[in-house]
C-alpha positions in Angstrom: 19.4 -5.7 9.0 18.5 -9.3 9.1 21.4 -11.0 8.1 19.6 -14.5 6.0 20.3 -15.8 2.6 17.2 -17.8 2.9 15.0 -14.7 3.7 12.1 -14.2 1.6 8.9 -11.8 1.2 5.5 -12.6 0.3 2.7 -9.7 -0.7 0.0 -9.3 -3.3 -3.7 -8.5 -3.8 -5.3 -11.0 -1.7 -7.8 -11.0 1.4 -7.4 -13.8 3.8 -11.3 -14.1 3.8 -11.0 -14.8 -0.2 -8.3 -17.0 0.1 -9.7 -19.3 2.9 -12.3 -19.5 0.2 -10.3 -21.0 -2.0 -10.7 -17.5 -4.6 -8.7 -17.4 -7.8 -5.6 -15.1 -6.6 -2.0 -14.6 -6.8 1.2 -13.3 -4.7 4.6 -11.8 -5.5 7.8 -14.1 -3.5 10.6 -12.1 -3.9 13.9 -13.5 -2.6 17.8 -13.4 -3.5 17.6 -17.8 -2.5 16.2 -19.6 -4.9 16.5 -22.4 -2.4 13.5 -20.0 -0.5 11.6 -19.5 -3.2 11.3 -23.2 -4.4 9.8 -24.2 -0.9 7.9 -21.3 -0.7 6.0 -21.6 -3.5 5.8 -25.1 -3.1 3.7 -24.6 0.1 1.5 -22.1 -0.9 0.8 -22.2 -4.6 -2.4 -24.3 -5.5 -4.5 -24.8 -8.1 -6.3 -21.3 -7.2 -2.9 -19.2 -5.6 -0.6 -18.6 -8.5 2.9 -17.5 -6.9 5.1 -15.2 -9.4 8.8 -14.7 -8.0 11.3 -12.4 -8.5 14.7 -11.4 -6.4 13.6 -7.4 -6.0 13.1 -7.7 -1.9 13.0 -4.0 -1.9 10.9 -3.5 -4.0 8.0 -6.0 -3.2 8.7 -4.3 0.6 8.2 -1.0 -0.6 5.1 -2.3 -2.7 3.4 -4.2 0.1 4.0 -1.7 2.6 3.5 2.0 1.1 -0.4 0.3 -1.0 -1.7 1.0 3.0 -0.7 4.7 3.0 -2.3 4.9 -0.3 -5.7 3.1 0.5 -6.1 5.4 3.6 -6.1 8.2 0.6 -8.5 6.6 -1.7 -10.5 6.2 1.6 -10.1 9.9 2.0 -11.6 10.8 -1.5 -14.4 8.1 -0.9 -15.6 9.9 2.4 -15.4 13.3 0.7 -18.0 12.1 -1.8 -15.7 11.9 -4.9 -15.8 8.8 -7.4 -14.3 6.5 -9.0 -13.1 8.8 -11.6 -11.0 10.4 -9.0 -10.3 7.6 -7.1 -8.3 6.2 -10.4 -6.9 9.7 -10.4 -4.9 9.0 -7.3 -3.9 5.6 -7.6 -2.7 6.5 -11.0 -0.4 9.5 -9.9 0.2 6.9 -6.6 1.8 4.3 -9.0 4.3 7.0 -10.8 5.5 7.7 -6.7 5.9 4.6 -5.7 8.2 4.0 -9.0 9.8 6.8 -8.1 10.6 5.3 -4.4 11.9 2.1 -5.5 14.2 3.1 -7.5 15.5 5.8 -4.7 15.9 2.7 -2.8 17.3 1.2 -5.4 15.0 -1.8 -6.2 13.4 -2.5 -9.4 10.9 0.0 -10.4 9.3 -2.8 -12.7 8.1 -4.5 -9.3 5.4 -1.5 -9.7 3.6 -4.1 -12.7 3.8 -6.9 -10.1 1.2 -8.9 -8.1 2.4 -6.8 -5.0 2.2 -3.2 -7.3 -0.4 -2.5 -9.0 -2.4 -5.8 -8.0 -2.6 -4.9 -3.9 -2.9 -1.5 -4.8 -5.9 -2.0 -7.1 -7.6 -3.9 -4.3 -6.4 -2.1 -1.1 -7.7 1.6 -2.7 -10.9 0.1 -3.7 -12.4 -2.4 -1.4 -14.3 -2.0 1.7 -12.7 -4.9 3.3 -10.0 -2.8 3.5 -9.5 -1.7 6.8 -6.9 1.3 5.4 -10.0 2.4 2.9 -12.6 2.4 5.6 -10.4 4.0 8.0 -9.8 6.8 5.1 -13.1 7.0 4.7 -14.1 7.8 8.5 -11.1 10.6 7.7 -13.1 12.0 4.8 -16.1 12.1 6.7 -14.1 14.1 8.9 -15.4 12.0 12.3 -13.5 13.6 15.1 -10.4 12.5 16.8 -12.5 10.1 19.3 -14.2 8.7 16.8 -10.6 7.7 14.4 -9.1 6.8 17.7 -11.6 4.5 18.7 -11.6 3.0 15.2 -8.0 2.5 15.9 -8.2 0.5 18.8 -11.0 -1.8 17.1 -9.4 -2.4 14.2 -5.6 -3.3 12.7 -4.9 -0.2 10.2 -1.4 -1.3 8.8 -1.4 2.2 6.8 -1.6 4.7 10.1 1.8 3.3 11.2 3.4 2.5 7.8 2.8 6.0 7.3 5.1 7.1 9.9 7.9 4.7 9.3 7.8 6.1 5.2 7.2 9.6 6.1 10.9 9.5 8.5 12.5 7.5 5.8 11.9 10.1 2.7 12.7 12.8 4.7 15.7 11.4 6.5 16.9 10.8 2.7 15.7 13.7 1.1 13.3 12.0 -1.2 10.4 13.9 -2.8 7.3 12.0 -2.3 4.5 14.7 -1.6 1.7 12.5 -2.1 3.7 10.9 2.1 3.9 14.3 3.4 0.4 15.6 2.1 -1.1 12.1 3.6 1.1 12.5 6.6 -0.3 16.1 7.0 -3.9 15.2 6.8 -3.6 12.3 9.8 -1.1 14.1 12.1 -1.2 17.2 11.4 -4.8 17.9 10.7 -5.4 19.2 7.7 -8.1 19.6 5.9 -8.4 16.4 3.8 -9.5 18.2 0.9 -5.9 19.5 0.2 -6.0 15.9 -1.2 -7.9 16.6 -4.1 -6.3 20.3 -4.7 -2.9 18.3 -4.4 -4.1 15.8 -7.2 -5.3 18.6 -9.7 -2.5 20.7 -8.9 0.0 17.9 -9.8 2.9 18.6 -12.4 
């Protein structure tokens, strides 16, 4: 543990690409300084970067971390040839998990509504610039092992290794998140990634 009372986290649904272009867009600063938060936001926000704060660190970790897993899914279901219809499916039943996680962890399961919730989720599960997505996609297309590995080494895919860091930490606390273990199953374990959608249909 990082022992700081100044430290701070920053996530939300931006791309660096749309930012450097001076896009409309807006970030989650979550802190327990408001000493942090005041200087934070005073470097970054502009008249096109809207900064909303809020003191759930755990939360806004949990957010901008566990959106990556979730992409690589909605890639899944793109490279299976499903739609949007069932790529809102997912996300949907994603956003009632990830509430469930924060407040195991005990953040602030409102951080779900947030810039770094339902905002970076909304864009990571549905962009192609997303390396997650694409790298989901390849999944669903079911390229072999070479072919993901090689993708891999070309390209940063924050999700493949978030995944194991939230797969140990459920299961070393004995939370239910099946949606981690069924992604988790798919990657490493190779399973057939249509147990995705038979998951998502099959879901109490």
């Amino acid at each position: 543990m990082i022992k700081c009372k100044n430290l701070a986290v920053i996530s939300g649904p931006t791309f660096a690409i749309d930012i450097a272009k001076s896009e409309p867009g807006a970030l989650s600063l979550a802190s327990h300084s408001k000493k942090a938060i005041d200087k934070i936001t005073l470097a970054l926000a502009t008249d096109n970067l809207k900064i909303r704060s809020t003191d759930d660190v755990v939360g806004l970790e949990i957010c901008g971390s566990i959106k990556n897993v979730i992409a690589i899914a909605a890639g899944i279901i793109d490279g299976l040839g499903y739609g949007n219809t069932t790529q809102a499916f997912l996300i949907t039943e994603a956003l009632h998990d990830i509430k469930s996680l924060i407040k195991s962890l005990d953040g602030d399961k409102n951080t779900i509504l947030s810039y770094a919730g339902i905002g970076d989720l909304l864009l990571t599960c549905t962009s192609t610039k997303s390396r997650n997505f694409s790298f989901g996609r390849l999944i669903g297309q079911k390229l072999s092992s070479q072919e993901l590995d090689a993708y891999l080494v070309d390209n940063t895919v924050e999700g493949y290794y978030t995944l194991k860091s939230i797969y140990k930490l459920i299961n070393t606390k004995n939370i239910d998140l099946e949606i981690v273990n069924l992604i988790y199953d798919i990657i490493f374990n190779k399973e057939n990634p249509e147990i995705l959608i038979e998951f998502l249909i099959s879901k109490k």
